[in-house]
C-alpha positions as CSV (number, residue, x, y, z in Angstrom):
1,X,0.0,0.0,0.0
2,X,2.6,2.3,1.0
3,X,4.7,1.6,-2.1
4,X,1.2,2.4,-4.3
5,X,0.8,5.5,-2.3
6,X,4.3,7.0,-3.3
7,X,3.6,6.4,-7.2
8,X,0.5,7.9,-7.0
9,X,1.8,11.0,-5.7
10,X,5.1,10.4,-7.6
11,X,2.5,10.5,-10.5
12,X,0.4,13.6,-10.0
13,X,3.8,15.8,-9.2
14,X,5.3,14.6,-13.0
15,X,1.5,15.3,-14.0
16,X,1.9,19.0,-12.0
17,X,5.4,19.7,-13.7
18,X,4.3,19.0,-17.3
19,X,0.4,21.3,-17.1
20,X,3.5,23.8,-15.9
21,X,5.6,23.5,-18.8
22,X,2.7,23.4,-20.6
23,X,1.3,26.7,-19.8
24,X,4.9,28.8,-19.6
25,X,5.2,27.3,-23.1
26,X,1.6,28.7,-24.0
27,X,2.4,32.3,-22.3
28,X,5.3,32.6,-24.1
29,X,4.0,32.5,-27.4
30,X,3.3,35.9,-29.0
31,X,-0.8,35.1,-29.6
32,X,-0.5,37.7,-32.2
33,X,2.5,36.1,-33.9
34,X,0.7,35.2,-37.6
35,X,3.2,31.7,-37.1
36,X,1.4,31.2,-34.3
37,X,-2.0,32.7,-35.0
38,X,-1.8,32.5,-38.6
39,X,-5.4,35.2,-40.0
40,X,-6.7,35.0,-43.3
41,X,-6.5,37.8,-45.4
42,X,-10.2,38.7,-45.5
43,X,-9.6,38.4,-41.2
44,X,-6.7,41.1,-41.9
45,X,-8.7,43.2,-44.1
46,X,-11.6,43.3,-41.7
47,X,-9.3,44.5,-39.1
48,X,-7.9,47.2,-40.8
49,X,-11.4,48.3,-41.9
50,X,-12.2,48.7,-38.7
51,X,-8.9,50.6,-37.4
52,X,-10.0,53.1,-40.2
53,X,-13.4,53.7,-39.2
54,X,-11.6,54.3,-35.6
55,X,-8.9,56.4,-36.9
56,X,-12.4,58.7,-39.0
57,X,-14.2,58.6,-35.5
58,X,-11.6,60.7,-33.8
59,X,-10.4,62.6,-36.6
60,X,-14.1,63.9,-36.3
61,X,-13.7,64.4,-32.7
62,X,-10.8,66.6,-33.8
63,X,-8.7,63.8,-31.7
64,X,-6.0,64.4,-34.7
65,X,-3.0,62.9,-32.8
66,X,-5.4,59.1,-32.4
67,X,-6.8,59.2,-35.8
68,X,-3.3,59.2,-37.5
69,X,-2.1,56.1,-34.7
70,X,-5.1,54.1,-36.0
71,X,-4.2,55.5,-39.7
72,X,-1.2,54.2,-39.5
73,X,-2.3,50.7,-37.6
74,X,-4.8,50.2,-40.5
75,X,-1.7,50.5,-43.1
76,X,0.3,48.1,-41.3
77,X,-1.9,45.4,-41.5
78,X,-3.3,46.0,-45.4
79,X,0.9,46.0,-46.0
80,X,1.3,42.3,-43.9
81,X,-1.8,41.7,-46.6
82,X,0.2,42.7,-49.4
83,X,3.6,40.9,-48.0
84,X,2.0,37.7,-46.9
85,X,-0.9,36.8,-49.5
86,X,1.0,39.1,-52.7
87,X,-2.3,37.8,-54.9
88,X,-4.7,39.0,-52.7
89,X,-6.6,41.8,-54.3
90,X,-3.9,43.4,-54.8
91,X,-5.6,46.8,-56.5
92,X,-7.7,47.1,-53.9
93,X,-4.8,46.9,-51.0
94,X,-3.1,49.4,-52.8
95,X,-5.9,52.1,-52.7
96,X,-6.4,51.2,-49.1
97,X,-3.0,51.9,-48.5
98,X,-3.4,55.4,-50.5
99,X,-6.3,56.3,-48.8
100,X,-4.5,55.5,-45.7
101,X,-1.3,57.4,-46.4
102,X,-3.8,60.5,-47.1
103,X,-5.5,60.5,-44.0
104,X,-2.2,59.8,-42.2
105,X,-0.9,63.3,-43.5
106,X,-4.2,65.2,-43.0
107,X,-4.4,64.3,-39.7
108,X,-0.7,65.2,-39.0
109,X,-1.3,68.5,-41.0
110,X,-4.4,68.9,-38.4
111,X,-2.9,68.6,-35.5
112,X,0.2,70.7,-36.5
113,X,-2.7,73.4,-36.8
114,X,-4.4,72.4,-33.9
115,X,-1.1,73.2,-31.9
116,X,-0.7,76.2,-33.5
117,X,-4.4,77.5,-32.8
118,X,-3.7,76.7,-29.2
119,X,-0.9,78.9,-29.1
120,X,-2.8,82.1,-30.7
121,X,-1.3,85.4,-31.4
122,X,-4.3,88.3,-30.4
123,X,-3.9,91.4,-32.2
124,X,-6.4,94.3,-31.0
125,X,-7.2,97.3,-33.1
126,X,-9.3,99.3,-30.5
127,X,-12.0,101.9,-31.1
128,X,-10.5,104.6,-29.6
129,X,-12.0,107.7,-31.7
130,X,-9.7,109.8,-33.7
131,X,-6.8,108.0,-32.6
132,X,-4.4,105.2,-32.6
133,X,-4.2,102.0,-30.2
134,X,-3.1,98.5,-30.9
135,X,-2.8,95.9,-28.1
136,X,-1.1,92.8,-28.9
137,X,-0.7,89.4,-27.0
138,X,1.9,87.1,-27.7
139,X,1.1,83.4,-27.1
140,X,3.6,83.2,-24.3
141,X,2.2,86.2,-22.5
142,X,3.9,89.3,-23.4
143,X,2.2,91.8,-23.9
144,X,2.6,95.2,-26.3
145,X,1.1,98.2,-26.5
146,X,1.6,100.4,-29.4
147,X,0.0,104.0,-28.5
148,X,-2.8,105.1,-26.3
149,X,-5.6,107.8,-28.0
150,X,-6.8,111.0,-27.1
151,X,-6.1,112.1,-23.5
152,X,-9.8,111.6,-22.7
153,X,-10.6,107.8,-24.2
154,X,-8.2,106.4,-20.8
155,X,-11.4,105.4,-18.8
156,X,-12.6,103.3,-21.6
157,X,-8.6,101.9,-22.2
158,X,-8.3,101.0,-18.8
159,X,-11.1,99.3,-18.9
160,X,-10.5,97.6,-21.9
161,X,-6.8,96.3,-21.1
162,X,-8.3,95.1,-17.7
163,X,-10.9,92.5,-19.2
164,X,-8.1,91.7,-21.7
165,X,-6.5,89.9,-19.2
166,X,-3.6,92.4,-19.0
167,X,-1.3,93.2,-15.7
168,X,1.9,94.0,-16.9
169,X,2.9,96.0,-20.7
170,X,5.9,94.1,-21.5
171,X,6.5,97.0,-24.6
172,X,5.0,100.0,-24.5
173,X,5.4,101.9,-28.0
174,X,4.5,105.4,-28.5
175,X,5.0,105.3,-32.7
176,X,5.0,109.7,-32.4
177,X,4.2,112.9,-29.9
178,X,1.2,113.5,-31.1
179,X,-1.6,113.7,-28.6
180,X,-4.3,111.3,-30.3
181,X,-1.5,108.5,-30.0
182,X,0.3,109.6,-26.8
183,X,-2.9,111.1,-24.6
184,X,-4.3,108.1,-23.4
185,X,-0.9,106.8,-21.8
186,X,-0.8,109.4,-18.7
187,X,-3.3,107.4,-17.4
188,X,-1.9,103.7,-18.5
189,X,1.6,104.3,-17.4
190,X,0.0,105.0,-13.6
191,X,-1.8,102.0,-13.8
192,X,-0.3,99.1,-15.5
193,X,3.6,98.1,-14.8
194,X,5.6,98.9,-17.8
195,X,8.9,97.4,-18.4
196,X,10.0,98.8,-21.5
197,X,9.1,102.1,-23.4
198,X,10.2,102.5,-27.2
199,X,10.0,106.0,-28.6
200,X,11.0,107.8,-32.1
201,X,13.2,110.3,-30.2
202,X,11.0,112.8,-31.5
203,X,9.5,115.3,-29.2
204,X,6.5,117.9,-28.8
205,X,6.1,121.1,-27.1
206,X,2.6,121.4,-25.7
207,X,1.4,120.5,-22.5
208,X,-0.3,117.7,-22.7
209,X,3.4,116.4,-24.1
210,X,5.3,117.8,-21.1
211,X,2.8,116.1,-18.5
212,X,3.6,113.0,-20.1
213,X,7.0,113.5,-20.1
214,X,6.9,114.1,-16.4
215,X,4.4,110.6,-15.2
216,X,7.4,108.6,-17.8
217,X,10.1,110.2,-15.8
218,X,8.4,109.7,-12.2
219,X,8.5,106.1,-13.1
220,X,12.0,105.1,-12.5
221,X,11.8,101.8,-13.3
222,X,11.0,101.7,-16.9
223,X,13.6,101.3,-19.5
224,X,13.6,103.7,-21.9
225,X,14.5,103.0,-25.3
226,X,15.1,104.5,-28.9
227,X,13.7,102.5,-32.0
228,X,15.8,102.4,-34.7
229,X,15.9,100.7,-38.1
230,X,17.1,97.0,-37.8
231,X,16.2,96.6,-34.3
232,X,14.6,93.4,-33.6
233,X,12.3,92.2,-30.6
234,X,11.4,89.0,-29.9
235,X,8.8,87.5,-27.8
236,X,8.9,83.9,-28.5
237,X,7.6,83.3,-31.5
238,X,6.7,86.7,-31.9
239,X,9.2,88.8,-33.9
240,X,8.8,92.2,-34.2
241,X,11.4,94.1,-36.3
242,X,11.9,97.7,-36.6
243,X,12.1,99.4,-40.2
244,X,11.6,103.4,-39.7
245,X,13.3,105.5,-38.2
246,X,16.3,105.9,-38.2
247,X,18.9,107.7,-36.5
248,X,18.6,110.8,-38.5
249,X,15.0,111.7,-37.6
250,X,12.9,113.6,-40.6
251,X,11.3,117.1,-39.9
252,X,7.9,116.3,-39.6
253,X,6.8,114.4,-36.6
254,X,4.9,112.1,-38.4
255,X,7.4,111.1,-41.0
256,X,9.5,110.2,-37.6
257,X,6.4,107.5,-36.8
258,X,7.8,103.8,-35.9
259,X,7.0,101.7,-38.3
260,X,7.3,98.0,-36.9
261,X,6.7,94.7,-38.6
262,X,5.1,91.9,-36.1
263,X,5.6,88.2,-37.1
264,X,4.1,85.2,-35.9
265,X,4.5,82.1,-38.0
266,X,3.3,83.0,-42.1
267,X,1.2,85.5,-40.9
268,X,2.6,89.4,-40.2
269,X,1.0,92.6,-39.4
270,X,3.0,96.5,-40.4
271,X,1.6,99.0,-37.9
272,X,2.8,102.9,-39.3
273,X,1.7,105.0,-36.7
274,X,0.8,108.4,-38.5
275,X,3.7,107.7,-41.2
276,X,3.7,109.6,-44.8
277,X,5.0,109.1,-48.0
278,X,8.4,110.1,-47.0
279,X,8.7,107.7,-43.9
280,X,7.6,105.1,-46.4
281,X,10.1,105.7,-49.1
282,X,12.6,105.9,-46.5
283,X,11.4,102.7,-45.4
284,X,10.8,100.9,-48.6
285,X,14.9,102.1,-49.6
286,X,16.3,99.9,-46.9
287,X,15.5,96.5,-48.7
288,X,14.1,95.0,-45.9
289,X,10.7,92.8,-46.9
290,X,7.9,94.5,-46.1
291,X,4.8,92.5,-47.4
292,X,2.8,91.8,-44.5
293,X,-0.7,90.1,-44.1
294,X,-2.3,93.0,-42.5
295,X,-1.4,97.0,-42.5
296,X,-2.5,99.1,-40.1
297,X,-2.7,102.1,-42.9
298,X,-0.9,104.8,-41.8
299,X,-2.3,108.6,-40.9
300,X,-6.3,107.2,-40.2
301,X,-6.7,107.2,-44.0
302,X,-5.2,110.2,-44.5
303,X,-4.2,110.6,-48.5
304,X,-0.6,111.8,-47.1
305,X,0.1,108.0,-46.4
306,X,-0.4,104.9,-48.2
307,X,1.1,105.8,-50.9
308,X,0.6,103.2,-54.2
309,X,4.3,102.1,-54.3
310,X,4.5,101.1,-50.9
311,X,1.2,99.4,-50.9
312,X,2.7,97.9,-53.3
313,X,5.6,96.7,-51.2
314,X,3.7,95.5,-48.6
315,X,0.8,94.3,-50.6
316,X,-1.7,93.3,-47.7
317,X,-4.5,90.4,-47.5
318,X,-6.3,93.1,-45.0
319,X,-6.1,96.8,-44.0
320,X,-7.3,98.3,-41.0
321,X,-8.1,101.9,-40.3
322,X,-8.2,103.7,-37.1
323,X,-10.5,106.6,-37.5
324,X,-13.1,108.0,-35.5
325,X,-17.1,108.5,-36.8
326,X,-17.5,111.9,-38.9
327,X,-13.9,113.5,-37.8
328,X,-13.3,116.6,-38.2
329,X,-10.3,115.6,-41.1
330,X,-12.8,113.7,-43.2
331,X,-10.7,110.5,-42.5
332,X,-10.6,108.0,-44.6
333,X,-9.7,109.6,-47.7
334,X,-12.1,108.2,-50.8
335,X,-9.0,107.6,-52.6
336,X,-7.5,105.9,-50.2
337,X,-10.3,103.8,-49.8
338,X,-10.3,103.1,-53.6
339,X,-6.5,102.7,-53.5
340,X,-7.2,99.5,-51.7
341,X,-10.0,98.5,-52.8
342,X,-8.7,98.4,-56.5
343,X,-5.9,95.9,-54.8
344,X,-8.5,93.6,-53.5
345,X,-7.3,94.4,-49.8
346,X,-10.6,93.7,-47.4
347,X,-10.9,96.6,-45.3
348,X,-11.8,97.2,-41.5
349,X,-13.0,100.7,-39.9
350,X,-13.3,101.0,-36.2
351,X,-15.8,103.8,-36.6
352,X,-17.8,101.4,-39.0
353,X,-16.8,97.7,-36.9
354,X,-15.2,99.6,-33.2
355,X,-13.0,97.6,-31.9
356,X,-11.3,94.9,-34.3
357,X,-9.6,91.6,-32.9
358,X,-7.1,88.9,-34.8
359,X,-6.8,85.7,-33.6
360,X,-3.6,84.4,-35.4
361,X,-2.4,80.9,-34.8
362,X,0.9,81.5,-37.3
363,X,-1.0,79.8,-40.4
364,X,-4.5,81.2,-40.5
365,X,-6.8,84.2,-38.6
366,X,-10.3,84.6,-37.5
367,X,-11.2,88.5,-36.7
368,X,-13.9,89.3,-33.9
369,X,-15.3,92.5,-33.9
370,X,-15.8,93.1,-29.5
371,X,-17.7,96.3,-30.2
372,X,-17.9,99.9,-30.2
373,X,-15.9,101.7,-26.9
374,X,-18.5,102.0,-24.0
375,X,-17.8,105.0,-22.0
376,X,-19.2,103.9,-18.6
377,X,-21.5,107.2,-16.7
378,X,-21.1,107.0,-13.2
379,X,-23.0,108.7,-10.4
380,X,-23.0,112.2,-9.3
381,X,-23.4,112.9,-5.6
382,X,-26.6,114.3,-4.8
383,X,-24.7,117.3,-2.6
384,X,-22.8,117.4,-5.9
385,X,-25.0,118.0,-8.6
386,X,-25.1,121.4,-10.1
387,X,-21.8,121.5,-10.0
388,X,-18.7,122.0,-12.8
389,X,-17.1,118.9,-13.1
390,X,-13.6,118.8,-14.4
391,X,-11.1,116.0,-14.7
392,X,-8.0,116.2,-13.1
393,X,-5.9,113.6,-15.7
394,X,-7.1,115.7,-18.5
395,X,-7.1,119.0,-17.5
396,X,-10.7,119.4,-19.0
397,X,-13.9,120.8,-17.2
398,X,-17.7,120.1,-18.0
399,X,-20.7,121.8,-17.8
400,X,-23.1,120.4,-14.8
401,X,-25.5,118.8,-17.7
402,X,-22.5,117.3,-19.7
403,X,-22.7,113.7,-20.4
404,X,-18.7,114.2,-20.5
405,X,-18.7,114.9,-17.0
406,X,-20.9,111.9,-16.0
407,X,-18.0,109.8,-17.7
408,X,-15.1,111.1,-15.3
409,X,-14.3,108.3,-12.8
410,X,-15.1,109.6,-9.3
411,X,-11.2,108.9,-7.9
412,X,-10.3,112.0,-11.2
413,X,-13.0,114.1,-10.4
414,X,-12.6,117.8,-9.0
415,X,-15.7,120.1,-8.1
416,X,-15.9,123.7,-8.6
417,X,-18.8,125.9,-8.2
418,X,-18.2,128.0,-11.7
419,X,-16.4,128.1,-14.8
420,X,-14.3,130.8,-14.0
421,X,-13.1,128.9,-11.0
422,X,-12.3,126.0,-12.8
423,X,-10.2,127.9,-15.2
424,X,-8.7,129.7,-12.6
425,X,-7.1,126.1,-11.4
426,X,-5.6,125.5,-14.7
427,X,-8.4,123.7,-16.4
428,X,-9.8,123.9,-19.7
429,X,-13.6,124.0,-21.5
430,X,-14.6,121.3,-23.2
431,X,-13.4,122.2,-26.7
432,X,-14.6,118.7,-28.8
């Protein structure tokens, strides 16, 4: 008995180490091996149908990176067809395999786009009147500012920059002294941080000028810099090169207007600042390439700028005109507007759209059109009413039934109890 005993369980442990070597010799097989799991080719085919309709499904969930994996999957097994079974329908393996190679690079094209668009370059044009101001946002946060407006447009600026997400003006660029570009920034610099400021080197004499001369010089730690041809600034993929002035600054202040070409990817934009026709000969003479996507046209539309030859040159997709609703200058010129017109250039007006946005990812744009400027009205004081209002930012004073003086936020207002005494204290009549 105890002799049977030991070859039974002799017996079940030889029966234990083979179902062992059995199974480690199962695991170790590669199930998808086709020596080991040899598939038909119709098996093959189905399979690589069905990786393409995956690879569709999320290219139409804009999941661009997934649809070209299960692209490429469904290749790989039509080309095992093709390698293992070569007389398998073989014409219709080889348009699979084209089809596949097609939707392989449209859905790498895709998502090179799809980056791109997440990474967007904001350009905005903003309605400020009878004046210039461009705010641009670089996809990895810098921010520029290129001129302010009028003196009196800064509540609606503020404002503006503020739900724009801005804290901090990386470059501040004042293209010229002349107040509709310069007059909103007294305001600006005492709000937002600046870290650089880039002028012409041009100066003004009137006061307006010389109290914003004094709030950049109060501000100790700006930089203060000089724009001059062949300068180039870059915020990450942002370029922004320098193409007028120069060193030798022209008589007229406008003519010394920065003219500075932006860059993001294929796409550029030439802001001009109040430059004429000899800023953009002088421009157009120092053989650096101009053509741009978009031009801020130069001057509002004035027929002193914009000349044919360096439209020409720079030969836009889009203009944009900063002008303000039934100016005083009759800005935009009709032949301007003809001028570009004739050169199939697709124009924008911010006193016809207000405030226009681009949304650049480096390839293509969208434009957004936020809306006209919203001067906000705030709230006269009961004990107050009756009163002249004047604004101590501006130097301005209102009548009591002004809507002007409804718009001056409370923290710049100053009370006086007639005109006389207002103008006594150094400030003006409302003159516009």
């Amino acid at each position: 008995m105890r002799e049977k005993y030991l070859f039974q369980r002799e017996f079940k442990y030889c029966l234990f180490i083979v179902f062992i070597a059995i199974f480690l010799l199962i695991v170790s097989q590669d199930p998808a091996s086709p020596e080991t799991n040899p598939a038909s080719p119709d098996e093959l085919n189905r399979s690589g149908y069905l990786l393409f309709k995956q690879g569709e499904q999320a290219y139409y969930r804009r999941n661009f990176e997934a649809a070209a994996s299960y692209y490429r999957q469904a290749a790989d097994l039509f080309n095992s067809i093709h390698k293992r079974h070569p007389g398998w329908s073989a014409d219709a393996l080889e348009d699979r395999l084209k089809i596949c190679r097609q939707r392989i690079e449209e859905a790498e094209r895709a998502r090179a786009e799809q980056k791109a668009g997440e990474r967007l370059l904001r350009v905005h044009f903003i309605d400020v009147g009878q004046g210039d101001c461009e705010l641009i946002q670089c996809p990895n946060g810098k921010t520029i500012l290129i001129d302010g407006g009028k003196i009196w447009c800064y509540p609606f600026l503020v404002e503006y920059l503020r739900q724009a997400g801005v804290k901090k003006i990386d470059l501040l660029i004042v293209s010229h002294p002349h107040g509709d570009h310069y007059g909103g920034l007294i305001k600006i610099l005492k709000i937002f941080p600046v870290v650089t400021l880039l002028v012409s080197g041009k100066e003004d004499t009137t006061e307006h000028y010389q109290r914003y001369l004094e709030t950049v010089k109060s501000l100790k730690s700006i930089k203060f810099k000089l724009a001059r041809v062949g300068d180039v600034y870059s915020f990450g993929d942002v370029k922004m090169l320098i193409v007028h002035p120069s060193s030798r600054l022209l008589d007229s202040p406008n003519n010394c207007s920065i003219i500075a070409k932006v860059s993001y990817g294929r796409e550029s934009f030439l802001f001009t600042g109040d430059a004429e026709e000899e800023a953009e000969h002088e421009a157009m003479s120092r053989g650096y390439n101009l053509k741009s996507t978009i031009l801020k046209v130069g001057h509002h539309g004035s027929r002193t700028s914009t000349n044919p030859g360096f439209l020409a040159r720079v030969s836009p997709r889009e203009a944009v005109i900063c002008v303000g609703k039934d100016n005083y200058y009759g800005h935009p010129k009709p032949e301007i507007l003809r001028r570009l017109k004739s050169r199939g250039i697709k124009i924008y007006r911010t006193d016809q759209d207000g405030t226009v946005l681009y949304l650049s990812n480096g390839i293509t744009h969208q434009v957004e059109f936020p809306g006209k400027a919203v001067y906000p009205e705030y709230n006269i004081p009961k004990e107050r009413r009756g009163k002249i209002i004047a604004n101590r930012e501006t130097l301005i004073y209102y009548l009591p039934r002004s809507k002007y003086g409804r718009q001056v936020p409370p923290e710049d207002r100053v009370f006086f109890d007639t005109a006389s005494a207002a103008e006594a204290a150094g400030y003006r009549r409302y003159w516009f």
